[in-house]
C-alpha positions in Angstrom: 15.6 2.4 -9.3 13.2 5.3 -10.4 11.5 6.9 -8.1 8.7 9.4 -8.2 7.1 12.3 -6.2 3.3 13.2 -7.1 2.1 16.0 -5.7 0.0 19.6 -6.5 3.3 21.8 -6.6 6.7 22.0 -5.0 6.9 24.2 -1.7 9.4 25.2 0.9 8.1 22.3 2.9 9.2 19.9 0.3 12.0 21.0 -1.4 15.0 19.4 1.1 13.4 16.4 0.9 13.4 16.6 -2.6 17.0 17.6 -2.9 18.3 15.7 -0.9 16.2 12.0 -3.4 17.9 14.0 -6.3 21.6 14.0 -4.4 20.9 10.4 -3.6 19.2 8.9 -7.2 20.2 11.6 -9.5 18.0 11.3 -13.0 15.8 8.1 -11.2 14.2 10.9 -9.3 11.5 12.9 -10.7 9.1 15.2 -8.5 5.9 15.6 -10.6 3.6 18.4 -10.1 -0.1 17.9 -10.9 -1.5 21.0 -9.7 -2.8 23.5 -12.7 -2.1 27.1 -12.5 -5.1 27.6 -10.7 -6.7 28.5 -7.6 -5.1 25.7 -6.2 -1.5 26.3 -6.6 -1.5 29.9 -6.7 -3.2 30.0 -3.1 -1.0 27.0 -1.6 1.3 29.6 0.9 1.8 31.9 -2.0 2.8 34.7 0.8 5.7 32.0 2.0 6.4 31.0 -1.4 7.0 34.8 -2.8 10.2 35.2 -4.3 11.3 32.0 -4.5 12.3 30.4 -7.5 12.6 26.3 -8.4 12.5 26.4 -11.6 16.4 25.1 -11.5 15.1 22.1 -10.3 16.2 19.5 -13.2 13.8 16.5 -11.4 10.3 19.1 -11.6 8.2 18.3 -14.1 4.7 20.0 -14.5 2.5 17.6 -15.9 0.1 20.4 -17.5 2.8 22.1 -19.1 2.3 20.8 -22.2 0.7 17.6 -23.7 4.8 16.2 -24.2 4.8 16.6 -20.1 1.6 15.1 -19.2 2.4 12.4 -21.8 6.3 11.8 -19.5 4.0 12.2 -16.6 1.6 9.3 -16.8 4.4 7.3 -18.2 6.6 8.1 -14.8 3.9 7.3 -12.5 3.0 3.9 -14.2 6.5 2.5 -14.5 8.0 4.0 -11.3 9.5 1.3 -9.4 8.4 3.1 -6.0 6.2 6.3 -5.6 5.2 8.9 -2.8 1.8 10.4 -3.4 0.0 13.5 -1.6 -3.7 14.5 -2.1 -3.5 13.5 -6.0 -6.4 13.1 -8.0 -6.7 9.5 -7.5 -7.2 8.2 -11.1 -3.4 9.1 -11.7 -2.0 6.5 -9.2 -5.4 3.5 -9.6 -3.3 1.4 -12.3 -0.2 1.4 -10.0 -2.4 0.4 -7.3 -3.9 -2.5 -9.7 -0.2 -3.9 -10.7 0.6 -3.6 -7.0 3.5 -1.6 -7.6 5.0 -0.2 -4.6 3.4 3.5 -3.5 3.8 5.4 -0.3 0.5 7.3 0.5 1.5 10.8 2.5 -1.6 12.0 4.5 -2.4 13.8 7.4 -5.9 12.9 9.5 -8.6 11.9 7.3 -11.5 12.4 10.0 -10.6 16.4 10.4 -14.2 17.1 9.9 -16.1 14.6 12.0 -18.9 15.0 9.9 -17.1 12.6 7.4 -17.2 9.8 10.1 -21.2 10.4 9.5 -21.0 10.6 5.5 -21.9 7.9 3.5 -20.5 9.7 0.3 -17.1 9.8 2.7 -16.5 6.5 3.7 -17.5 5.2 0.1 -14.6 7.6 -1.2 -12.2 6.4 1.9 -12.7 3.2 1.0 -12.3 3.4 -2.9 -8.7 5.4 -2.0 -7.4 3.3 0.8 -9.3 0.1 0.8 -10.6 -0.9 -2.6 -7.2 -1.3 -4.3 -5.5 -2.7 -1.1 -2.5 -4.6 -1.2 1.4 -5.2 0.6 2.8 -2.8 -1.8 0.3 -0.2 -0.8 1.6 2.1 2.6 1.1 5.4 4.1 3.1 8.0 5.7 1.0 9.2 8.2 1.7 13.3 8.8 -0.4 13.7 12.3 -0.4 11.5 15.4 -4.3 10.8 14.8 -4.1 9.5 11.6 -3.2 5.5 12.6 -6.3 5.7 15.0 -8.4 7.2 12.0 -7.2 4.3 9.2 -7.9 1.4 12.4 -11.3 2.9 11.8 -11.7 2.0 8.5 -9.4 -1.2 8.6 -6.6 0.2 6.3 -3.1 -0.2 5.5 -2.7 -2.7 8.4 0.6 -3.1 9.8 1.7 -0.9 6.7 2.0 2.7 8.3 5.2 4.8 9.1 5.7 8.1 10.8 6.2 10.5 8.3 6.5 14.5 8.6 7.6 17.3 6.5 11.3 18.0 6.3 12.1 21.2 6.8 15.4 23.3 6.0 17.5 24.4 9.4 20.4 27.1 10.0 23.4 27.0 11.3 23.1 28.9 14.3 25.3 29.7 17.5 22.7 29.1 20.0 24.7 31.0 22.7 24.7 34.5 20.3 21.2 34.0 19.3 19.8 34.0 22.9 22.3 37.2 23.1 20.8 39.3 20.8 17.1 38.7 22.3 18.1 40.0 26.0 17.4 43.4 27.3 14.3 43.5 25.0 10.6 43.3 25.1 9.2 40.0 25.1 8.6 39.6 21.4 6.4 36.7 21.5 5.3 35.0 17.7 2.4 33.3 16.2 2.8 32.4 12.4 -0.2 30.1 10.9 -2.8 30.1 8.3 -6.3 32.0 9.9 -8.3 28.8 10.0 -10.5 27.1 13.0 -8.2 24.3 14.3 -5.5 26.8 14.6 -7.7 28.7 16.8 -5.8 32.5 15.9 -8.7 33.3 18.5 -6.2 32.6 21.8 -3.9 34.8 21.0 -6.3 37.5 21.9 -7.4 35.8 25.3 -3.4 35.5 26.3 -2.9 39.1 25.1 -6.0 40.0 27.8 -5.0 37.7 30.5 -1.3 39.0 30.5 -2.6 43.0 30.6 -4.9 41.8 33.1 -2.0 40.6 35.1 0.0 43.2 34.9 2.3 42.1 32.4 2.7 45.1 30.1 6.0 44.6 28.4 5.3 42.0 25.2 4.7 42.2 22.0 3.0 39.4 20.2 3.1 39.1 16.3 0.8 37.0 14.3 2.0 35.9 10.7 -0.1 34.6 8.1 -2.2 35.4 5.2 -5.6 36.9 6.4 -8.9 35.0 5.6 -12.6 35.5 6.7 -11.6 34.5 10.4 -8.6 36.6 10.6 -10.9 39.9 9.5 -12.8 38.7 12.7 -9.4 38.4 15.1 -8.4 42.2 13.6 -11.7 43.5 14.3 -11.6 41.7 17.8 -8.3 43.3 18.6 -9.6 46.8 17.5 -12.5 46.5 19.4 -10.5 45.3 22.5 -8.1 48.0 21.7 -5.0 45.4 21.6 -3.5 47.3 19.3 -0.7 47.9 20.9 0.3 44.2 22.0 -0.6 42.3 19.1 0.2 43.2 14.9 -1.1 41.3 12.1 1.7 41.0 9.4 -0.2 39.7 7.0 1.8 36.8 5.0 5.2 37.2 4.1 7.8 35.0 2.5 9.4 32.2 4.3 13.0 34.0 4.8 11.1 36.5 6.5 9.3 34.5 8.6 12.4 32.7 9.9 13.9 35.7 10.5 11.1 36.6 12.7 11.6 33.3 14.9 15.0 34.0 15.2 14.2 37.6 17.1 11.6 36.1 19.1 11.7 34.5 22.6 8.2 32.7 22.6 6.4 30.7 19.6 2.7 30.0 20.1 1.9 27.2 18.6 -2.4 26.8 18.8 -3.4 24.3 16.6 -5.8 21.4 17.7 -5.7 17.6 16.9 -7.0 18.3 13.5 -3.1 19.9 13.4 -1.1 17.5 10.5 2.5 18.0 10.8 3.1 21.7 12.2 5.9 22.6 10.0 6.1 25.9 11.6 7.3 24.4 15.1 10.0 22.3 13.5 11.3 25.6 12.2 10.9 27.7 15.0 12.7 24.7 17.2 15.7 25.5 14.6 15.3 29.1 14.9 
């Protein structure tokens, strides 16, 4: 059986998963990366990517490598005997679709925006991806808890949708030592997300307030991730609150940092709203 991973690029979130379809199918595993070396890959958690290296995977292929991998590419994705897709450009998988061959769908909420639920140029696109070429063969992984509710909506995929999420590496940890080595310290307290609007980086600034308020002095929280339009606003909020002290803005730094980070902390914030997919981060800082 051959089966075949579409998506923009490999990425810490993916790879275990990956490894662990090559382990099991060897050679009939292929992970196929559509992305170009664009804007899209190169700002996909480049921060949490840095310094890590897949390039010993034997299943990658890039399909815009060269015209001898797109060529392998198109000719994996038609003939696969089963497929899991993410966010592709949707002409790639439409003949599969047509031959009702069978192809997992991975998605997190489709009505993120609720302005889409008022689009006609959206639902005439959700309906050519999920309804047009509808058939048994045809199922989705759903990555967020809202994202059956959003498909009953549209009538998709009926009877035909699994809980999916991403798979995530964990360490071998003494539990016992760990919670050691955080005692007699300051309450390091951690947030670690990208500065976007349903992560809402904003609380972190009203906890930091109502704790000095209280009369809780003795924290310090960190906030990971790479800094965008709204996380100029949080640093110029904390500045101006004169939080300096409490809260640090890292910045974003690779993923073995990160982890490291959870492991020293006693408290993970985790913010996000029900436009959230999968929160990656909390599975690893449940490991951590």
């Amino acid at each position: 059986m051959l089966f075949v991973n579409l998506n923009a690029g490999m990425g810490v979130h993916q790879i275990a998963l990956a490894d662990a379809m090559y382990y099991c199918l060897g050679d009939k595993f292929k992970f196929i990366e559509f992305g170009t070396q664009s804007e899209e890959l190169k700002n996909m958690h480049k921060e949490a990517e840095s310094g890590i290296d897949y390039s010993d995977r034997p299943y990658i292929i890039n399909m815009h490598k060269s015209e001898r991998d797109m060529a392998l590419a198109i000719k994996l994705i038609n003939e696969a005997d089963a497929m899991r897709v993410g966010g592709e450009p949707f002409g790639l998988i439409k003949q599969r679709l047509i031959d009702c061959k069978l192809t997992f769908r991975s998605s997190e909420r489709i009505f993120k925006k609720r302005r889409t639920m008022f689009s006609p140029r959206g639902w005439k696109q959700l309906y050519e991806i999920h309804r047009k070429y509808e058939n048994p063969n045809y199922r989705l992984l759903c990555q967020s808890a809202y994202l059956a509710n959003d498909m009953s909506l549209l009538g998709a995929y009926h009877n035909r949708m699994y809980k999916f999420a991403y798979f995530t590496q964990q360490p071998q940890l003494c539990i016992e030592n760990t919670i050691k080595e955080r005692r007699g310290t300051k309450v390091q307290l951690l947030w670690c997300a990208r500065f976007i609007d349903y992560k809402h980086p904003e609380m972190i600034i009203g906890l930091a307030h109502k704790l000095i308020k209280s009369g809780r002095l003795d924290f310090h929280i960190k906030m990971i991730g790479g800094i965008t339009e709204l996380g100029h606003q949080i640093e110029r909020e904390i500045k101006h609150k004169n939080l300096e002290s409490w809260i640090t803005l890292t910045g974003g730094i690779p993923n073995d940092e990160v982890l490291k980070t959870m492991r020293d902390s006693h408290i993970f914030l985790f913010t996000s709203d029900r436009n959230e997919g999968w929160g990656a981060v909390l599975n690893e800082a449940m490991g951590a």
